[in-house]
N, CA, C, O and CB atoms as a CASP TS submission, in Angstrom:
PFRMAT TS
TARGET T0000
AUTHOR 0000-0000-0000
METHOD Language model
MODEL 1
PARENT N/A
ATOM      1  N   UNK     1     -20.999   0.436 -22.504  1.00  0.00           N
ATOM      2  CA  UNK     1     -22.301  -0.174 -22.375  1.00  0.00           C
ATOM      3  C   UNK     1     -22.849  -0.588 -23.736  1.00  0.00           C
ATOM      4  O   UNK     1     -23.165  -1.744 -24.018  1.00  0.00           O
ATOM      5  CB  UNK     1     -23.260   0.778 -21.685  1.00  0.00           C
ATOM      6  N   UNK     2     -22.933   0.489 -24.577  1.00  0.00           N
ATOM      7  CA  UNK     2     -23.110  -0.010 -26.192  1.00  0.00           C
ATOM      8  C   UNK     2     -22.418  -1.237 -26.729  1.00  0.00           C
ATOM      9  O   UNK     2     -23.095  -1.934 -27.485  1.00  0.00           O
ATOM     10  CB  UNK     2     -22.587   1.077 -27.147  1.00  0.00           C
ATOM     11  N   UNK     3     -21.339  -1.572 -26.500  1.00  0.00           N
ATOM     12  CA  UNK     3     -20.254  -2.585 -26.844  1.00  0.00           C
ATOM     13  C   UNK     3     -20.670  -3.731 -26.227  1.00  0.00           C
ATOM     14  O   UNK     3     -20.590  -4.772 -26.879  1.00  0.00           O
ATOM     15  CB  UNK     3     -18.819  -2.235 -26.404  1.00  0.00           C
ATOM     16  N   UNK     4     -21.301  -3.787 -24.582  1.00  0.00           N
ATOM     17  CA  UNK     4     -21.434  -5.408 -24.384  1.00  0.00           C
ATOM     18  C   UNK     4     -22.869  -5.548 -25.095  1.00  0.00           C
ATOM     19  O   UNK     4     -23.204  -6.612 -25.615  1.00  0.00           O
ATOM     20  CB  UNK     4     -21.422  -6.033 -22.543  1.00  0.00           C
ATOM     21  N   UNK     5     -23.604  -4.538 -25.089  1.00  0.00           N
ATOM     22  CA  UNK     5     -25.293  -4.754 -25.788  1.00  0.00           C
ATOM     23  C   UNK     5     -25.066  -5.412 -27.235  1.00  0.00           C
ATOM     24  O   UNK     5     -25.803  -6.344 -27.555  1.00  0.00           O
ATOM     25  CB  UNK     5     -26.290  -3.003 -26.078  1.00  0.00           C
ATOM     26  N   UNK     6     -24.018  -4.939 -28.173  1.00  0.00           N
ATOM     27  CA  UNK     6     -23.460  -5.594 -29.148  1.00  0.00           C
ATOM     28  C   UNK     6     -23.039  -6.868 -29.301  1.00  0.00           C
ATOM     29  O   UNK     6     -23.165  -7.615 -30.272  1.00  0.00           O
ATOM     30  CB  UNK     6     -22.706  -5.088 -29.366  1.00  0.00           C
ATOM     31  N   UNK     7     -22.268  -7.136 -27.723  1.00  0.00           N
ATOM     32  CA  UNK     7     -21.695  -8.240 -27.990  1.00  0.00           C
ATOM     33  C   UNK     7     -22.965  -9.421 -27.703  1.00  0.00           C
ATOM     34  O   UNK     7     -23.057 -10.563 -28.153  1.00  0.00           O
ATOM     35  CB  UNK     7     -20.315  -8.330 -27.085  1.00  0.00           C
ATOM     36  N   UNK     8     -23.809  -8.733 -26.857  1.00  0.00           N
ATOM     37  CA  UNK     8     -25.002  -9.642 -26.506  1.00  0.00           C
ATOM     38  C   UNK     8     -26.026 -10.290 -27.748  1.00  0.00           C
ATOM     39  O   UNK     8     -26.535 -11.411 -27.781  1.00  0.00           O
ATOM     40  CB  UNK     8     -25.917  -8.734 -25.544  1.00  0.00           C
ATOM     41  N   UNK     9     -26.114  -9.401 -28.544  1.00  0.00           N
ATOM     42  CA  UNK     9     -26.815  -9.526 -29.874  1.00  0.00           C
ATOM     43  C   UNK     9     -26.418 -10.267 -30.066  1.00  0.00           C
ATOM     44  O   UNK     9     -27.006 -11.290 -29.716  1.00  0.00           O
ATOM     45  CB  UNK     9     -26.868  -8.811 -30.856  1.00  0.00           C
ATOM     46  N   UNK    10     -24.949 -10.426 -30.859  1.00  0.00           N
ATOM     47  CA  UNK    10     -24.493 -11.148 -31.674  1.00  0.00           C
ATOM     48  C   UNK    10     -24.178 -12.177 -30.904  1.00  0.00           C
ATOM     49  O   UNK    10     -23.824 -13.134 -31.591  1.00  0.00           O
ATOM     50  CB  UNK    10     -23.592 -10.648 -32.413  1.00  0.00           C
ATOM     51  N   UNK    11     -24.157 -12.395 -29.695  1.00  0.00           N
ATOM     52  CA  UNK    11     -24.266 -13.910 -29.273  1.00  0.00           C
ATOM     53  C   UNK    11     -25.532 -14.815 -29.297  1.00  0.00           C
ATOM     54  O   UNK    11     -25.483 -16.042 -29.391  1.00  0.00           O
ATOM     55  CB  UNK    11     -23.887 -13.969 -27.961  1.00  0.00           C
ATOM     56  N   UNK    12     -26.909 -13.926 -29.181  1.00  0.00           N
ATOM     57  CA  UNK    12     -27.662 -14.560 -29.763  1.00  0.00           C
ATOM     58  C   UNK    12     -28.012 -15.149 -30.715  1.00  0.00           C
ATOM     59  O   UNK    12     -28.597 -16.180 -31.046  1.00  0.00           O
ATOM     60  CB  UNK    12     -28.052 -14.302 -29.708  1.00  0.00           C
ATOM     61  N   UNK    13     -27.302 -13.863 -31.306  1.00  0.00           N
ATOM     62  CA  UNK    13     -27.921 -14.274 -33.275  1.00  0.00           C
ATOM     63  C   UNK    13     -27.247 -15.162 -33.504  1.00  0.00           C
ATOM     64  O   UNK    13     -27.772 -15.955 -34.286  1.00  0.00           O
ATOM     65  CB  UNK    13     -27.672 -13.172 -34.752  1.00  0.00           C
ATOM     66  N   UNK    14     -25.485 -15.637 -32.907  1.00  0.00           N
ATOM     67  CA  UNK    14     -25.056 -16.839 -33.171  1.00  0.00           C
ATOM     68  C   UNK    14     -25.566 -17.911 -32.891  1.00  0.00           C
ATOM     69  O   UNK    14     -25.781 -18.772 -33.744  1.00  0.00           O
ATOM     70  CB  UNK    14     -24.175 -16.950 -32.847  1.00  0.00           C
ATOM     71  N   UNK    15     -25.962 -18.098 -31.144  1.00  0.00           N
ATOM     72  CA  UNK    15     -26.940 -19.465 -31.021  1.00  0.00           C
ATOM     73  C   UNK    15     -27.981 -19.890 -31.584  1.00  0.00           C
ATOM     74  O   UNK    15     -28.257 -21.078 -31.752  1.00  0.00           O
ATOM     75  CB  UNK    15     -27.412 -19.616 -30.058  1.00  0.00           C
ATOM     76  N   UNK    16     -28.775 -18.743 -31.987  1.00  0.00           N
ATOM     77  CA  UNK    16     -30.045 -19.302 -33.185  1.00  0.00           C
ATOM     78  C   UNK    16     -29.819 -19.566 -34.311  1.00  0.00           C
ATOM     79  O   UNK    16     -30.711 -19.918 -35.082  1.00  0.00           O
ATOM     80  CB  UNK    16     -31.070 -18.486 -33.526  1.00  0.00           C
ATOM     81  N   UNK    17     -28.782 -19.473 -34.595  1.00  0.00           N
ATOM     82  CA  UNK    17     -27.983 -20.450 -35.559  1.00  0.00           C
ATOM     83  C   UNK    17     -27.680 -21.885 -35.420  1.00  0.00           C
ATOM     84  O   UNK    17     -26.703 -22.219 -34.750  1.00  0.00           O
ATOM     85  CB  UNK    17     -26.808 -19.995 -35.686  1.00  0.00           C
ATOM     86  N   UNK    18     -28.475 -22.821 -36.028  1.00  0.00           N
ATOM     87  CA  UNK    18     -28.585 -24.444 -35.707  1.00  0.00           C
ATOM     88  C   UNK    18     -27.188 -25.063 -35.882  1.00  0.00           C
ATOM     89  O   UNK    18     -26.648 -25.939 -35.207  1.00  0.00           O
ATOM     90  CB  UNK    18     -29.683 -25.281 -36.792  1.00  0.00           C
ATOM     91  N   UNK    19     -26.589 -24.165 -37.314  1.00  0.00           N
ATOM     92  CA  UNK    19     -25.553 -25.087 -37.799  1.00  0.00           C
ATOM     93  C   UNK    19     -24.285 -23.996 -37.072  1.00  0.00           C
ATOM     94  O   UNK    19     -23.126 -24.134 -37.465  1.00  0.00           O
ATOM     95  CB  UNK    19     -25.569 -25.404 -39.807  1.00  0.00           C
ATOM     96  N   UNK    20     -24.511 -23.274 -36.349  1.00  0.00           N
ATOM     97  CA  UNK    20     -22.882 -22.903 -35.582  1.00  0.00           C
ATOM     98  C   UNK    20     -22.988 -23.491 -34.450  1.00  0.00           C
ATOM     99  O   UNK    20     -21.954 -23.952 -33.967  1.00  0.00           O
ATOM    100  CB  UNK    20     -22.407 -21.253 -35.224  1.00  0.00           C
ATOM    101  N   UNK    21     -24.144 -23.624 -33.782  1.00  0.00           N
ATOM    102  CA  UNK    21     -24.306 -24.651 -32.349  1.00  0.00           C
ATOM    103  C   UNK    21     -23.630 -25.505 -32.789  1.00  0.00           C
ATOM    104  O   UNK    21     -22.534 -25.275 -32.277  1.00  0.00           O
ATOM    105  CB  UNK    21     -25.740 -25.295 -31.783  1.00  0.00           C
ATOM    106  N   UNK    22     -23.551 -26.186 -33.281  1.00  0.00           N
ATOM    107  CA  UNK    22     -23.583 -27.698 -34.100  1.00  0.00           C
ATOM    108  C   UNK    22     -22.168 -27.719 -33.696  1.00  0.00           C
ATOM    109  O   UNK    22     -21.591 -28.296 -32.773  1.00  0.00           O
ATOM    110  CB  UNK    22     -24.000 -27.878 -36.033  1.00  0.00           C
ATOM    111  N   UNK    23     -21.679 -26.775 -34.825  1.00  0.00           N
ATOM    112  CA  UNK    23     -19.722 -26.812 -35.493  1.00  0.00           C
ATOM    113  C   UNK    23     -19.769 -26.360 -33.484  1.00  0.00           C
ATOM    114  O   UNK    23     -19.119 -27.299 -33.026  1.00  0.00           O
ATOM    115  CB  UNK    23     -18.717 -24.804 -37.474  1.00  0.00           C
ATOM    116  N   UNK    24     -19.987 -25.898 -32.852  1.00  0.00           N
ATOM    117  CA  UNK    24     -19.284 -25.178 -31.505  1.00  0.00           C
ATOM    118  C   UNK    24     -19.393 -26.628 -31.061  1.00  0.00           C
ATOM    119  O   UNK    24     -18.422 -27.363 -31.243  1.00  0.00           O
ATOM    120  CB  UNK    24     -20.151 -23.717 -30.431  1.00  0.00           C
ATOM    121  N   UNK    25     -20.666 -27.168 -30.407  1.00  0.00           N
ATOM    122  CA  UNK    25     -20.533 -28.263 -29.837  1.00  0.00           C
ATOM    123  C   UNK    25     -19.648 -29.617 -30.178  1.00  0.00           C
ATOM    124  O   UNK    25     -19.118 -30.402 -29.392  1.00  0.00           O
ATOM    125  CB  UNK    25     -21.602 -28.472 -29.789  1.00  0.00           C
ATOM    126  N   UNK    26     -19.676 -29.618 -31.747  1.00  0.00           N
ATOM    127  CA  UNK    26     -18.412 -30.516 -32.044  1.00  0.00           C
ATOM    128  C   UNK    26     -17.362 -29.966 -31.943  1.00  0.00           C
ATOM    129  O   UNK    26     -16.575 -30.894 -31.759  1.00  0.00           O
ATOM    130  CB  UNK    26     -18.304 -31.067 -33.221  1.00  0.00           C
ATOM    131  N   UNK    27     -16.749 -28.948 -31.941  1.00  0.00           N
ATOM    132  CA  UNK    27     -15.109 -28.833 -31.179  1.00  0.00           C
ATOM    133  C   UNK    27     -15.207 -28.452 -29.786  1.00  0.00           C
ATOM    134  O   UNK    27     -14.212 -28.332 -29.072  1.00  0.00           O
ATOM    135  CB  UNK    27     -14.049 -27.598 -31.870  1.00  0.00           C
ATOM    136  N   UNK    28     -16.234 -28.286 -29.444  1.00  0.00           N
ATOM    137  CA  UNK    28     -16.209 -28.482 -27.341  1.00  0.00           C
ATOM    138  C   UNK    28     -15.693 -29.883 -27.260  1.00  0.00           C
ATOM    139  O   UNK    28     -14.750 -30.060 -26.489  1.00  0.00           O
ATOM    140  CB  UNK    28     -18.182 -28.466 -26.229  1.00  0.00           C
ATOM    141  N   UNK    29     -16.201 -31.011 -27.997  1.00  0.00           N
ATOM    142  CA  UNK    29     -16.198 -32.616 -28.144  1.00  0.00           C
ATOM    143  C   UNK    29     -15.013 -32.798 -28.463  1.00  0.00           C
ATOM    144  O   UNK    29     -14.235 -33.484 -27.800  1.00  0.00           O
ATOM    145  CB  UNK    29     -17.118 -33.329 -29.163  1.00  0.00           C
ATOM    146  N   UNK    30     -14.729 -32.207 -29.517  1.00  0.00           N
ATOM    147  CA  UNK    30     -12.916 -32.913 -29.678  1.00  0.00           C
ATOM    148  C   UNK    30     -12.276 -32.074 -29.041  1.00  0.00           C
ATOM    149  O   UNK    30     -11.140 -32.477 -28.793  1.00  0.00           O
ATOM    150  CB  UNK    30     -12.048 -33.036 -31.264  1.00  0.00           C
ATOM    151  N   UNK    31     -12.569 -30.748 -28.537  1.00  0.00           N
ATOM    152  CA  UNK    31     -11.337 -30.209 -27.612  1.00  0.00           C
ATOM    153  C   UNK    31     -11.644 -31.188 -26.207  1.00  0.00           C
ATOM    154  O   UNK    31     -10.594 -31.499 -25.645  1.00  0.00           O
ATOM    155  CB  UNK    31     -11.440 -28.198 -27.239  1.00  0.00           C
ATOM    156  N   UNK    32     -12.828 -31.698 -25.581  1.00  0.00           N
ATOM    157  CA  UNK    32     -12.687 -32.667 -24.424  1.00  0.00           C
ATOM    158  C   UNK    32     -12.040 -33.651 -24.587  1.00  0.00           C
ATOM    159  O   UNK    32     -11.414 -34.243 -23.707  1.00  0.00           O
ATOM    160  CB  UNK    32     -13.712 -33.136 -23.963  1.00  0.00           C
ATOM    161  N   UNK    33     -12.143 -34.053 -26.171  1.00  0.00           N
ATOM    162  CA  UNK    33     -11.613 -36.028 -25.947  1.00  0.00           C
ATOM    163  C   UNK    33     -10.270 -36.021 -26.403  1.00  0.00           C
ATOM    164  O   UNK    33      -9.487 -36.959 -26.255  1.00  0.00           O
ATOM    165  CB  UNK    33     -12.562 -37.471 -27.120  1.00  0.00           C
ATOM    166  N   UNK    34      -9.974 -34.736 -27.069  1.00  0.00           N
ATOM    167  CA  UNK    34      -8.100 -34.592 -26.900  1.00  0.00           C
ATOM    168  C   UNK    34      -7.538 -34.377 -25.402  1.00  0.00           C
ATOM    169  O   UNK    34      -6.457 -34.894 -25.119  1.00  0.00           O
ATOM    170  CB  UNK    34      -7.444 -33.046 -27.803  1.00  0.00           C
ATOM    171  N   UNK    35      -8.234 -33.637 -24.445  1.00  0.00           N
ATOM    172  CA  UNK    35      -7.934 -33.629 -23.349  1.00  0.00           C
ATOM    173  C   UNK    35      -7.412 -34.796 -22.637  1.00  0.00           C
ATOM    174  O   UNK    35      -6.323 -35.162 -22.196  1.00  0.00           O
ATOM    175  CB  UNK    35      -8.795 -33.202 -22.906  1.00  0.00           C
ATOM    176  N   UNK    36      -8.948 -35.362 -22.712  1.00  0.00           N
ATOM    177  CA  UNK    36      -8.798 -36.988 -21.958  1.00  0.00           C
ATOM    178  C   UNK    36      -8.113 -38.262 -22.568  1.00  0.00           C
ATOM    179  O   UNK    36      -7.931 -39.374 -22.073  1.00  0.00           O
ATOM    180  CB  UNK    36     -10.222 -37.578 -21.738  1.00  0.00           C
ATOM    181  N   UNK    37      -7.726 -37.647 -24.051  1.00  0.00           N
ATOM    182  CA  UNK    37      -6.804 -38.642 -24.576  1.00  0.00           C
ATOM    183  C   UNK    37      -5.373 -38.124 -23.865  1.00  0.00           C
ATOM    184  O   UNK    37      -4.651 -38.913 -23.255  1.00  0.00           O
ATOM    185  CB  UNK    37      -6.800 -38.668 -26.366  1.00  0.00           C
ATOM    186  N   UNK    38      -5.058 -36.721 -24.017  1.00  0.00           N
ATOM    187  CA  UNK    38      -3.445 -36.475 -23.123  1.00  0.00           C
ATOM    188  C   UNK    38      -3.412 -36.799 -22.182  1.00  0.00           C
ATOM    189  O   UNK    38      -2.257 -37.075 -21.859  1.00  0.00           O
ATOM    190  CB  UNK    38      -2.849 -35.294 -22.814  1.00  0.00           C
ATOM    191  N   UNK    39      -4.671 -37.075 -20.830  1.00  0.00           N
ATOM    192  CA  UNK    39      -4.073 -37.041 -19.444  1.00  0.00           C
ATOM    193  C   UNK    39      -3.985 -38.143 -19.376  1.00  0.00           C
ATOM    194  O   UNK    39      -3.021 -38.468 -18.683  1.00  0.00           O
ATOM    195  CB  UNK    39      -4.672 -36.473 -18.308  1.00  0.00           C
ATOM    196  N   UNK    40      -4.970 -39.588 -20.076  1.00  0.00           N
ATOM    197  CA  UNK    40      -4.431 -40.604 -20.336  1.00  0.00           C
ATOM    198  C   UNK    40      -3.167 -41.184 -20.488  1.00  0.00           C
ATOM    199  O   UNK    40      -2.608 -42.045 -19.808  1.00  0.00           O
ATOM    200  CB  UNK    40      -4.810 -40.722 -20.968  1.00  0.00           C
ATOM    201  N   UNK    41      -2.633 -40.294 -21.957  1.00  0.00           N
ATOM    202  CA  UNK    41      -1.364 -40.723 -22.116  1.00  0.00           C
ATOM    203  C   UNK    41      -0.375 -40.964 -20.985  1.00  0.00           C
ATOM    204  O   UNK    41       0.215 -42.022 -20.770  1.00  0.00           O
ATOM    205  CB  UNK    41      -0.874 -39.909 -22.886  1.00  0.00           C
ATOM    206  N   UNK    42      -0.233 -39.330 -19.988  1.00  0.00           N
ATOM    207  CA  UNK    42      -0.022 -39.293 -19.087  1.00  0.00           C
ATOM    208  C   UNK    42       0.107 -39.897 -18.564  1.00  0.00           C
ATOM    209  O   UNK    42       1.217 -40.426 -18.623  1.00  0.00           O
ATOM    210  CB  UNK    42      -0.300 -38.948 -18.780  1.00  0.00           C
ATOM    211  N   UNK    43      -0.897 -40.420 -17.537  1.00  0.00           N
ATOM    212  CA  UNK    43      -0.989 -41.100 -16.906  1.00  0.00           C
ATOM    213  C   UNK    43      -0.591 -42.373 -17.188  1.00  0.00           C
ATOM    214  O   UNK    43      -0.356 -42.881 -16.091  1.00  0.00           O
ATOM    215  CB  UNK    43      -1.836 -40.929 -16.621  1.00  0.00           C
ATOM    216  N   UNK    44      -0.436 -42.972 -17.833  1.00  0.00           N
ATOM    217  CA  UNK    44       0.265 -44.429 -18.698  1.00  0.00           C
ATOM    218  C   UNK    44       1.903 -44.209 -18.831  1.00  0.00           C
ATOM    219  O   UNK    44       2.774 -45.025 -18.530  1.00  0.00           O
ATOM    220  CB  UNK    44      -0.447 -44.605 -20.598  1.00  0.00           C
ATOM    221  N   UNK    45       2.090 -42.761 -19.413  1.00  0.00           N
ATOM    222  CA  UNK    45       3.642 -42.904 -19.353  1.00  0.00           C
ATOM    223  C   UNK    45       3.902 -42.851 -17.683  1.00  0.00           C
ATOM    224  O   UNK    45       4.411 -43.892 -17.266  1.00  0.00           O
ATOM    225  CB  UNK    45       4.524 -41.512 -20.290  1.00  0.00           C
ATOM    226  N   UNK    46       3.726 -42.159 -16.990  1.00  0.00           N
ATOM    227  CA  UNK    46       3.758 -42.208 -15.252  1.00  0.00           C
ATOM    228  C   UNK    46       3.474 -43.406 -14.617  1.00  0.00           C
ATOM    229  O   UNK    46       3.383 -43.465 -13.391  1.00  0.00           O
ATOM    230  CB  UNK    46       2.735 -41.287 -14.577  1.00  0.00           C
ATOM    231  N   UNK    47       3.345 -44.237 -15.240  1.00  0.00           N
ATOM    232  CA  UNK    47       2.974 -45.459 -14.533  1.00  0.00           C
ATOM    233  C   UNK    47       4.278 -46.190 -15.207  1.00  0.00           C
ATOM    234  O   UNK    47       4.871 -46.898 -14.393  1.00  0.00           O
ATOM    235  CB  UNK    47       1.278 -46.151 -14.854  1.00  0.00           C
ATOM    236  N   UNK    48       4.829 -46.170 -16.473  1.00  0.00           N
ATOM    237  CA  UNK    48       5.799 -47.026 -17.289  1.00  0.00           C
ATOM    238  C   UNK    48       7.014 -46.574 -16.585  1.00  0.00           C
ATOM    239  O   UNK    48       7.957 -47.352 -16.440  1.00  0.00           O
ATOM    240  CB  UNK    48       5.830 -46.782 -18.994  1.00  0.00           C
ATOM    241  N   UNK    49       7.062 -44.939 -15.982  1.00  0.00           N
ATOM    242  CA  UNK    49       8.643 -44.746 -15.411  1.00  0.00           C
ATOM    243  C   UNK    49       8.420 -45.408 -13.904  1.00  0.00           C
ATOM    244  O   UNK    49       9.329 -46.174 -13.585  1.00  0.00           O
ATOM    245  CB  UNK    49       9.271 -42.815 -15.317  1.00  0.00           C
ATOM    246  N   UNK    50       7.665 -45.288 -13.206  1.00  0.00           N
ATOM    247  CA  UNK    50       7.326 -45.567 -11.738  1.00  0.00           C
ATOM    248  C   UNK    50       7.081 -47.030 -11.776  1.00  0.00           C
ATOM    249  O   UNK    50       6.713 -47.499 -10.699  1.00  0.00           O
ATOM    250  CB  UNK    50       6.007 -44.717 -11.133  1.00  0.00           C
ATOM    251  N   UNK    51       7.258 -48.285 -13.272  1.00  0.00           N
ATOM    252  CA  UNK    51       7.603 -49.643 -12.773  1.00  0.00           C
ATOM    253  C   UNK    51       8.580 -49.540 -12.965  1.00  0.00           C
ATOM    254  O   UNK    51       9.318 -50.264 -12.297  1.00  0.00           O
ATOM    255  CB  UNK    51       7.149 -50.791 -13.180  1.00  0.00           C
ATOM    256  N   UNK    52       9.351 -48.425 -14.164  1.00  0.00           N
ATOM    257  CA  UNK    52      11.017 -48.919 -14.519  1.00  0.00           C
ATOM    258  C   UNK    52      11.768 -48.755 -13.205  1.00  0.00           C
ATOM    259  O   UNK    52      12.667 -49.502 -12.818  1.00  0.00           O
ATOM    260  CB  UNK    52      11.901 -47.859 -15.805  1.00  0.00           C
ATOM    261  N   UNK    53      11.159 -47.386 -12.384  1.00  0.00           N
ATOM    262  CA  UNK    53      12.092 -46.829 -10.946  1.00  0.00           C
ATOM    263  C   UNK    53      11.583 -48.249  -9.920  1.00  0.00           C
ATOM    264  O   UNK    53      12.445 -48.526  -9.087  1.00  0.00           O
ATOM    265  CB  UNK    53      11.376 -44.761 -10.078  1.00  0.00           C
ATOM    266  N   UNK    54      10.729 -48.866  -9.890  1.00  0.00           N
ATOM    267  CA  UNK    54      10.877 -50.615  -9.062  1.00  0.00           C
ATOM    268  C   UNK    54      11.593 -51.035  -9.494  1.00  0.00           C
ATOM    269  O   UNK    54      12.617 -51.004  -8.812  1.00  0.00           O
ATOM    270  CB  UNK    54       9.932 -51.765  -9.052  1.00  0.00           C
ATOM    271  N   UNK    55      11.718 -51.649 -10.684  1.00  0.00           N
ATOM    272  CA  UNK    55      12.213 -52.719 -11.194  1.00  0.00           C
ATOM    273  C   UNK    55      14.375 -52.239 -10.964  1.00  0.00           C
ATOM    274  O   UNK    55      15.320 -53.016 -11.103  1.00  0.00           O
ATOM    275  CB  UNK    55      11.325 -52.878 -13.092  1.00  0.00           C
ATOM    276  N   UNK    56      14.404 -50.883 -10.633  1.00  0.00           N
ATOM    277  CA  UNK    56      15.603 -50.380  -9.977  1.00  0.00           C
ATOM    278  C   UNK    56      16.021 -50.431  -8.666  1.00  0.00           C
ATOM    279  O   UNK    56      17.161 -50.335  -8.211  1.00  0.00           O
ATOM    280  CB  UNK    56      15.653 -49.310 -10.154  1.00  0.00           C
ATOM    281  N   UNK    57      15.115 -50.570  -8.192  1.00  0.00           N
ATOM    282  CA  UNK    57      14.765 -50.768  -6.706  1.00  0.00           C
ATOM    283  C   UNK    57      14.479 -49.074  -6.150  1.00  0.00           C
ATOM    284  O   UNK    57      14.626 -48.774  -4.965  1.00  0.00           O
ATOM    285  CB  UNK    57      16.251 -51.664  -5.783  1.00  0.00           C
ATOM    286  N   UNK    58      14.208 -48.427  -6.831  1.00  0.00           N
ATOM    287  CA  UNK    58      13.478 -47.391  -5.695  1.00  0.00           C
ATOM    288  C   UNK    58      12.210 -47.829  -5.117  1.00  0.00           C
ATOM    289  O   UNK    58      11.533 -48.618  -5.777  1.00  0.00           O
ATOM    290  CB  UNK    58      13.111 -45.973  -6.313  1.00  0.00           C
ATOM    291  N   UNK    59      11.624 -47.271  -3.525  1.00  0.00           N
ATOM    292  CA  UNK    59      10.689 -47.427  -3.184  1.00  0.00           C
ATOM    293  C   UNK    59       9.676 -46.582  -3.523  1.00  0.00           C
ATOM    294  O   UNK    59       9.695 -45.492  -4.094  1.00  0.00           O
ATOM    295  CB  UNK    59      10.843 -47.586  -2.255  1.00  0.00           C
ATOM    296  N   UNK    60       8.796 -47.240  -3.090  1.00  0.00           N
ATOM    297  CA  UNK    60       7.383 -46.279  -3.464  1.00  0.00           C
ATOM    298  C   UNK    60       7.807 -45.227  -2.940  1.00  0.00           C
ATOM    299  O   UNK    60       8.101 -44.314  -3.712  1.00  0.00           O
ATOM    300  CB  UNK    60       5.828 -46.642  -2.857  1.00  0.00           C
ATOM    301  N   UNK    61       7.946 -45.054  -1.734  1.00  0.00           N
ATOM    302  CA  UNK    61       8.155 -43.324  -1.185  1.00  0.00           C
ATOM    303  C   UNK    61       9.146 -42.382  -1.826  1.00  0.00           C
ATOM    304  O   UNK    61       9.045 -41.173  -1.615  1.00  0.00           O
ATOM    305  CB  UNK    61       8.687 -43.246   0.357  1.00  0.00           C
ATOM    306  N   UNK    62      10.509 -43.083  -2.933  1.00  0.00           N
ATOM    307  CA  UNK    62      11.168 -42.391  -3.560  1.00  0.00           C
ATOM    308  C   UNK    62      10.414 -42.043  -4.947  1.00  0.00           C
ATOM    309  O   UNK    62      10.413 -40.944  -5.501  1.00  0.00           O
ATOM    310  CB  UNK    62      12.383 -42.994  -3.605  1.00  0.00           C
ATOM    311  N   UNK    63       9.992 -42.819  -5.234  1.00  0.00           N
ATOM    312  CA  UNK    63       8.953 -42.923  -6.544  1.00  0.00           C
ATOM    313  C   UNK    63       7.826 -41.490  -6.205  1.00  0.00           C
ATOM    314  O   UNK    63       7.741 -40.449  -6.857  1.00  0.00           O
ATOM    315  CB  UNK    63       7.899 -44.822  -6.535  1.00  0.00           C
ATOM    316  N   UNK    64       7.233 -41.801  -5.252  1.00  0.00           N
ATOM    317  CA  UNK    64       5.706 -40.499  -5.026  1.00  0.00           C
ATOM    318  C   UNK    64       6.773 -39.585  -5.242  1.00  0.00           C
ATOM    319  O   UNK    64       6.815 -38.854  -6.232  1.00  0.00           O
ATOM    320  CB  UNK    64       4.546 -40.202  -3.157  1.00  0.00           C
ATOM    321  N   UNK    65       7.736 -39.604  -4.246  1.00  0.00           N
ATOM    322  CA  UNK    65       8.684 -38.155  -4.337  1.00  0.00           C
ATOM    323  C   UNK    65       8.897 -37.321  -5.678  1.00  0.00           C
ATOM    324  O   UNK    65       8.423 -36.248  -6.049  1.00  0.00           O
ATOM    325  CB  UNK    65      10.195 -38.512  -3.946  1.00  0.00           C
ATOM    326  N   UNK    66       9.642 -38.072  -6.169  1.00  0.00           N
ATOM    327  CA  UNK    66      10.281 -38.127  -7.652  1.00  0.00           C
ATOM    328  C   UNK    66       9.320 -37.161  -8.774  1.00  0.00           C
ATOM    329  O   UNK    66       9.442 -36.151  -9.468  1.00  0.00           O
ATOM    330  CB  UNK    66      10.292 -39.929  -8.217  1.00  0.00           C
ATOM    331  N   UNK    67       8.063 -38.454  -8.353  1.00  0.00           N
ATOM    332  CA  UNK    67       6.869 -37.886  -9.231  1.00  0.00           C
ATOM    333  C   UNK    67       6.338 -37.219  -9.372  1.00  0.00           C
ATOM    334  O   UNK    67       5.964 -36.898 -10.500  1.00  0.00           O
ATOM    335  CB  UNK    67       6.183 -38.098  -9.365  1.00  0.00           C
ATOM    336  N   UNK    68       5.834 -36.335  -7.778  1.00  0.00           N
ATOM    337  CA  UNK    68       5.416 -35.490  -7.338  1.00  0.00           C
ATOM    338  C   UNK    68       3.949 -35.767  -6.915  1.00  0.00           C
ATOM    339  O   UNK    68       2.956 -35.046  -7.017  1.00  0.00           O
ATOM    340  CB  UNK    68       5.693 -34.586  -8.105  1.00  0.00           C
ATOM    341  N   UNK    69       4.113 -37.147  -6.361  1.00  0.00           N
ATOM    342  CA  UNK    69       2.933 -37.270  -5.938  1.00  0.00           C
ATOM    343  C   UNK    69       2.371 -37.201  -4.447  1.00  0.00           C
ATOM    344  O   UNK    69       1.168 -37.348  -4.233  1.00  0.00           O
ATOM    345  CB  UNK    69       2.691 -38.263  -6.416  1.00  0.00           C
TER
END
């Protein structure tokens, strides 16, 4: 019980801190927009193998398969 009352403090005393909000909220920001830059990628390379598997002649239904979609 002593230990989370501790941990509670010091989470305050961190947020009333202007400039650690700050630094936290800017790497919440780049840990989101690295996110949405990978699933992007993703999603772009998954689209480049699923025209190469047309342009082979698999069908869409071998393609979802394949993909796991």
């Amino acid at each position: 019980m002593i230990r989370m009352h501790k941990t509670i403090v010091i989470l305050r005393e961190l947020s009333a801190d202007e400039q650690v909000r700050e630094e936290a909220r800017r790497r919440e920001k780049r840990l989101h927009d690295e996110a949405t830059a990978l699933n992007q990628a993703r999603k772009e390379e998954r689209e480049l193998i699923a025209e190469t598997m047309r342009k082979k002649g698999y069908t869409e239904e071998q393609i979802k398969d394949i993909l796991g979609e």
